[in-house]
C-alpha positions as CSV (number, residue, x, y, z in Angstrom):
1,X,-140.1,-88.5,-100.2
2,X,-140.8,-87.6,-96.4
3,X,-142.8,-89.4,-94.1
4,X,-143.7,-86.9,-91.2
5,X,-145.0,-89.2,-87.1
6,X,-146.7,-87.3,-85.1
7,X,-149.1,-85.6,-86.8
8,X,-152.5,-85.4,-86.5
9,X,-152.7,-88.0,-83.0
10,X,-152.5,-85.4,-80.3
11,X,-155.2,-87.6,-78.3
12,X,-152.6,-89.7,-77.7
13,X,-149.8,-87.3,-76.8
14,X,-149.5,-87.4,-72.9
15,X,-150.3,-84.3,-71.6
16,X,-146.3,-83.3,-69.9
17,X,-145.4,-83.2,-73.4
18,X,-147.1,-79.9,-73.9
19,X,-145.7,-78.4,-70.9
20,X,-142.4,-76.2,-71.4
21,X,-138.9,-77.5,-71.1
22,X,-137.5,-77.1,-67.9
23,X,-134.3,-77.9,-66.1
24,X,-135.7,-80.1,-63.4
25,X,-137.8,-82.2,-66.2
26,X,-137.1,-86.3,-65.8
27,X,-138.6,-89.2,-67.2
28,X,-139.6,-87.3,-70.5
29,X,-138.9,-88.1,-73.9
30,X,-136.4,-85.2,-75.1
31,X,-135.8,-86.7,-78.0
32,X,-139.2,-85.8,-79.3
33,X,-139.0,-82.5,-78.9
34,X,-135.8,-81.9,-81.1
35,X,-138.2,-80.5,-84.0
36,X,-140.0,-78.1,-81.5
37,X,-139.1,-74.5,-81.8
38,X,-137.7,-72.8,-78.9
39,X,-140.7,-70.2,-78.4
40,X,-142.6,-73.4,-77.9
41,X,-140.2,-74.5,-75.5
42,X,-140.8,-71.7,-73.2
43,X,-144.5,-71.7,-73.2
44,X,-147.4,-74.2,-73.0
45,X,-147.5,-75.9,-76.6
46,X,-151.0,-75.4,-78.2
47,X,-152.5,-79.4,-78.7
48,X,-152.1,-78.2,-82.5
49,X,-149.4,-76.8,-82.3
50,X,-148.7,-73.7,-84.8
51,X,-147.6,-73.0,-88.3
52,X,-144.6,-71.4,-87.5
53,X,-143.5,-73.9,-85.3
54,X,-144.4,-76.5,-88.0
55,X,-142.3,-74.7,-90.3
56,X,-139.4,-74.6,-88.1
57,X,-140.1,-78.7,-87.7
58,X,-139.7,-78.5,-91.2
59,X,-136.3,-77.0,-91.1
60,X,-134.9,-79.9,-89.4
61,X,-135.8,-82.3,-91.5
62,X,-134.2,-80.5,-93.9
63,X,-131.0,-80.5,-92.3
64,X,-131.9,-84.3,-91.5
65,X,-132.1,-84.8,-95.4
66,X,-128.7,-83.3,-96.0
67,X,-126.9,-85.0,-93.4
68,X,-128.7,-88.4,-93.0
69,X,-128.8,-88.4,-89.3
70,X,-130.9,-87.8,-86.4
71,X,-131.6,-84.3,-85.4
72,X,-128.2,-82.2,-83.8
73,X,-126.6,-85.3,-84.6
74,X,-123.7,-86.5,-87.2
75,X,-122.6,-89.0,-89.2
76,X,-119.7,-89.9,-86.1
77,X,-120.8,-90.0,-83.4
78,X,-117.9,-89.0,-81.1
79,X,-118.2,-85.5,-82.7
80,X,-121.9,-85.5,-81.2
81,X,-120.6,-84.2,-77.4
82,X,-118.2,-81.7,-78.9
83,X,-120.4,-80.2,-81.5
84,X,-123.6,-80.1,-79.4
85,X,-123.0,-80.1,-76.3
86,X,-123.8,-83.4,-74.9
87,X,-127.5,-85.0,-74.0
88,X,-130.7,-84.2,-76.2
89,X,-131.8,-82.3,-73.0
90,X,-128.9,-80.0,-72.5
91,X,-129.4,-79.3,-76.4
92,X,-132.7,-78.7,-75.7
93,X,-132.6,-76.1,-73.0
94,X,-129.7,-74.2,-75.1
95,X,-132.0,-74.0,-77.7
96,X,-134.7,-72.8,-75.3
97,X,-132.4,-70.1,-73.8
98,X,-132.1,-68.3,-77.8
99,X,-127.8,-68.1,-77.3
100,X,-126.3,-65.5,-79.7
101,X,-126.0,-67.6,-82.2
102,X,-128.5,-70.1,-81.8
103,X,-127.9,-73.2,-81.6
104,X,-128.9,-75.5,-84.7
105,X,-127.8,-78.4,-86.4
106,X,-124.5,-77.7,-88.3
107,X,-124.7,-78.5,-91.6
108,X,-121.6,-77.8,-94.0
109,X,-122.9,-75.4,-96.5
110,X,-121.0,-77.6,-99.0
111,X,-123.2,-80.4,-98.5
112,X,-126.6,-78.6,-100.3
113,X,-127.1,-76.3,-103.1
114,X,-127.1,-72.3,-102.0
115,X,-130.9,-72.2,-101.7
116,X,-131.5,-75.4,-100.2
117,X,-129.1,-74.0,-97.6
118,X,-130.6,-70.5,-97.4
119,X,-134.2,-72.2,-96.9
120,X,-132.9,-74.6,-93.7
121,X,-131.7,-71.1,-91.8
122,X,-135.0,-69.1,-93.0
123,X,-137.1,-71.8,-91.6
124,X,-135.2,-72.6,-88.2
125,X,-135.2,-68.7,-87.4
126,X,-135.2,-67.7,-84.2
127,X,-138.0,-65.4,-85.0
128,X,-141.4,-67.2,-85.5
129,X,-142.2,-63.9,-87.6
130,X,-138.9,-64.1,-90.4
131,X,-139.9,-67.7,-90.9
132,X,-141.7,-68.4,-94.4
133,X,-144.9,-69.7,-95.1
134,X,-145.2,-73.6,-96.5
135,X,-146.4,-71.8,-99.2
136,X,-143.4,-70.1,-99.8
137,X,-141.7,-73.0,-98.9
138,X,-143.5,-75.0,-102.0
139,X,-142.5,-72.4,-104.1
140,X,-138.8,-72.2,-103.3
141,X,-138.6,-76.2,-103.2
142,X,-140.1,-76.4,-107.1
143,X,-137.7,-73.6,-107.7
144,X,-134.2,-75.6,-106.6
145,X,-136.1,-78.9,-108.2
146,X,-136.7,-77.1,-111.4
147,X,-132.6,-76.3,-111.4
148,X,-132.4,-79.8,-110.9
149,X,-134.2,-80.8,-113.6
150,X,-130.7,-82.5,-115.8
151,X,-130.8,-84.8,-113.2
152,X,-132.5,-88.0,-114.2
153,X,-133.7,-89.5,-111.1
154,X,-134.9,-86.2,-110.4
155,X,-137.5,-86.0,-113.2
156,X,-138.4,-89.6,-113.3
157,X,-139.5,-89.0,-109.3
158,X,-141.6,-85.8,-110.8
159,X,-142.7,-87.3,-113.6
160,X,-144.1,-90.6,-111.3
161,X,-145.7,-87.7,-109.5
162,X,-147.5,-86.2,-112.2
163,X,-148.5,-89.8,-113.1
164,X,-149.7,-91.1,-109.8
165,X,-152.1,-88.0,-109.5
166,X,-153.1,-87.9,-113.2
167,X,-154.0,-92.1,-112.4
168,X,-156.3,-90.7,-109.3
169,X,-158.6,-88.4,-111.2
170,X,-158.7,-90.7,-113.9
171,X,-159.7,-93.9,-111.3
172,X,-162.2,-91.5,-109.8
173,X,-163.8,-90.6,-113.1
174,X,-164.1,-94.4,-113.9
175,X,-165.4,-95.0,-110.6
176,X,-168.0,-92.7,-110.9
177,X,-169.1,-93.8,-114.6
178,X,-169.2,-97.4,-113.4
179,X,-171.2,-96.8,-110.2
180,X,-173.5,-94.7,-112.8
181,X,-173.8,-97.6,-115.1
182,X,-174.3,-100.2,-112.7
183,X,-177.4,-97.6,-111.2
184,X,-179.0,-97.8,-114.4
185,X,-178.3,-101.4,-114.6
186,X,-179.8,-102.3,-111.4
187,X,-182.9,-99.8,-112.8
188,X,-183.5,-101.9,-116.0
189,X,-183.4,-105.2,-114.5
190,X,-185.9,-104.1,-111.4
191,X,-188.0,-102.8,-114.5
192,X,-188.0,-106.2,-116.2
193,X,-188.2,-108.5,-113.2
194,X,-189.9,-108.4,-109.6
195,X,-187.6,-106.4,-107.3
196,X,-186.6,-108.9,-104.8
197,X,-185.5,-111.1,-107.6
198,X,-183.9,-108.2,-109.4
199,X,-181.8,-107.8,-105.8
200,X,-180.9,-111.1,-105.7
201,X,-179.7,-111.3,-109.1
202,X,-177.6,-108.2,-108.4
203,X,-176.0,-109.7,-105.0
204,X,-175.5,-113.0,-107.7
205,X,-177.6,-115.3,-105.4
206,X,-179.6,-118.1,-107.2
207,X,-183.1,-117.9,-107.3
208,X,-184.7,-121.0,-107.3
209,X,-188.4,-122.1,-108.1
210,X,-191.4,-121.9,-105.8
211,X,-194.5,-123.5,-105.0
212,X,-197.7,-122.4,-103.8
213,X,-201.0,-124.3,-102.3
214,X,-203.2,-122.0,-104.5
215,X,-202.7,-119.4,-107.2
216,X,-204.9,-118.0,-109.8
217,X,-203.6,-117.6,-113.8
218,X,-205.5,-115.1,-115.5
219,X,-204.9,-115.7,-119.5
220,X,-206.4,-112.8,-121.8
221,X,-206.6,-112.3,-125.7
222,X,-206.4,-109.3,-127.5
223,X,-209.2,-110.0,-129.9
224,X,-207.9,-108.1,-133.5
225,X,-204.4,-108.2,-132.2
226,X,-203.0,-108.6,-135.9
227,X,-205.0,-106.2,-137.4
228,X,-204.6,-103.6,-134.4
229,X,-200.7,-104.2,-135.2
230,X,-200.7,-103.7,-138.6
231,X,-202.7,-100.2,-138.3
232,X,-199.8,-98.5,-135.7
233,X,-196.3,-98.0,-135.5
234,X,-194.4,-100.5,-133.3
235,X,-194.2,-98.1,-130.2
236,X,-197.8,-97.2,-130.6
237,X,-198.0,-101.2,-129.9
238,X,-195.6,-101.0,-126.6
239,X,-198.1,-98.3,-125.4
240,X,-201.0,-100.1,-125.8
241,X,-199.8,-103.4,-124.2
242,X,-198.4,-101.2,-121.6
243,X,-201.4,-99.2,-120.2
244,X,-203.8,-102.3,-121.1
245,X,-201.4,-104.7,-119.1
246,X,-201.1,-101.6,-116.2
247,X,-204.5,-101.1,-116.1
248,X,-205.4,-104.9,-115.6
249,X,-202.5,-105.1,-112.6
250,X,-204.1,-101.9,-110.8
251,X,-207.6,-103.6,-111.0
252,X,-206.5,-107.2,-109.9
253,X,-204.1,-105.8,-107.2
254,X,-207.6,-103.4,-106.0
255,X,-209.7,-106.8,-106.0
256,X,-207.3,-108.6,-103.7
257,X,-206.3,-111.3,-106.6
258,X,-203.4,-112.3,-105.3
259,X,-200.7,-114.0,-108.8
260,X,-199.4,-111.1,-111.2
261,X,-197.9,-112.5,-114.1
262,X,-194.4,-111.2,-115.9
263,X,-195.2,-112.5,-119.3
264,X,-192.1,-112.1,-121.4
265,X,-191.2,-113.1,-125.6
266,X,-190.3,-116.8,-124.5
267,X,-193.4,-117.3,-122.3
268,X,-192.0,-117.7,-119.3
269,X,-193.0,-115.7,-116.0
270,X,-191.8,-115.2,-112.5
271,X,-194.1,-114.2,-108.6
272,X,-193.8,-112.0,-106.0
273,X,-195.7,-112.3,-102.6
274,X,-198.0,-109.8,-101.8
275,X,-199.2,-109.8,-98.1
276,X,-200.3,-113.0,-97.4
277,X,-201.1,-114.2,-100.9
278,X,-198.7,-114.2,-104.5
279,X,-198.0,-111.6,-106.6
């Protein structure tokens, strides 16, 4: 797995380090622009950059994977001054001038598979225009990972892949039935109850009992209730209790009574305020 610094923050990036690399530079960070490509180092760096130049980044790392050191570095240290040349800025303006060769990290072709190896030079090119694409790139890299594929570590790390992304869609798919279900939750319960109450019920605050100086309790009876039952189906009932019960809300609430009752099986009821009064 690579972790790639740097990206996406160029607020932050002081402006010299856009500028082009020249001899008389101090006081910069050279080592920071090891991964920029030399046509970059000759010209005022866009602030995001370019793909070409990312892909040459990109061949770096590469040769950082293989050799498990810094950039134009090795494994000893001493062989630093004689293989490269000395400082990261000497390096640096040697890479800038395009020498015949160019000068790159050396990695022993030994060290990687063929077209591991081939990749690392495509993508360092000196030429912005003979570097590949990242998604060329992706399709070479699945190639030499699908030759791979005997190795063990190798397809549990693909196969973790594969998992980790499966386990997102699948958490988003939850997510979204549960935030669904808790919509129609929330619905029902505002249905049943007052909706302030149904709110606090939902946020899992108690709700505890109120008093009032004056209230009015209007108790009705349905006169032929049993009969009325017994001579309709059972939703022809809920629809009669419904727009009777509506229509006596809508003509209390119009005569400025000011207690609405939420009558329920066990008997018991809860209020809401209404202006200045109780609902």
């Amino acid at each position: 797995m690579v972790k790639i610094s740097n990206y996406g923050i160029r607020t932050f990036v002081p402006s010299v380090d856009f500028q082009p690399l020249e001899k008389s530079d101090e006081g910069r960070d050279f080592k920071l622009l090891l991964w920029r490509a030399p046509e970059l180092l000759r010209q005022v760096m866009p602030p995001r950059g370019t793909q070409k130049g990312d892909v040459y980044g990109y061949g770096i790392i590469i040769s950082q994977l293989i050799l498990r050191c810094e950039p134009f570095d090795t494994q000893d240290s001493d062989n630093r001054a004689r293989g490269y040349g000395g400082t990261d800025k000497e390096i640096l303006l040697e890479v800038k001038q395009g020498s015949i060769p160019p000068l790159r990290p050396q990695v022993p072709r030994a060290a990687c598979s063929p077209e591991l190896y081939q990749l690392m030079e495509r993508c360092w090119s000196e030429y912005p225009i003979e570097r590949p694409s990242f998604v060329k790139i992706t399709e070479i890299v699945r190639k030499i990972a699908g030759k791979a594929s005997n190795n063990i570590i190798d397809h549990l790390l693909r196969r973790m892949e594969q998992y980790a992304n499966s386990l997102e869609e699948q958490v988003a798919q939850k997510t979204e039935q549960f935030m669904e279900e808790k919509r129609r939750s929330e619905e029902l319960l505002s249905q049943l109850l007052p909706r302030s109450i149904a709110a606090a019920l939902t946020k899992g605050e108690s709700i505890g009992p109120e008093s009032f100086d004056s209230v009015t309790i209007y108790f009705s009876d349905i006169v032929g209730f049993t009969t009325i039952c017994a001579s309709i189906s059972p939703m022809g009932v809920v629809n009669l209790l419904n727009n009777l019960y509506s229509g006596f809300w809508t003509s209390v609430l119009c005569q400025g009574f000011v207690l609405r009752l939420y009558l329920f099986i066990n008997m018991s009821f809860s209020t809401i305020r209404h202006g200045t009064g109780t609902l």
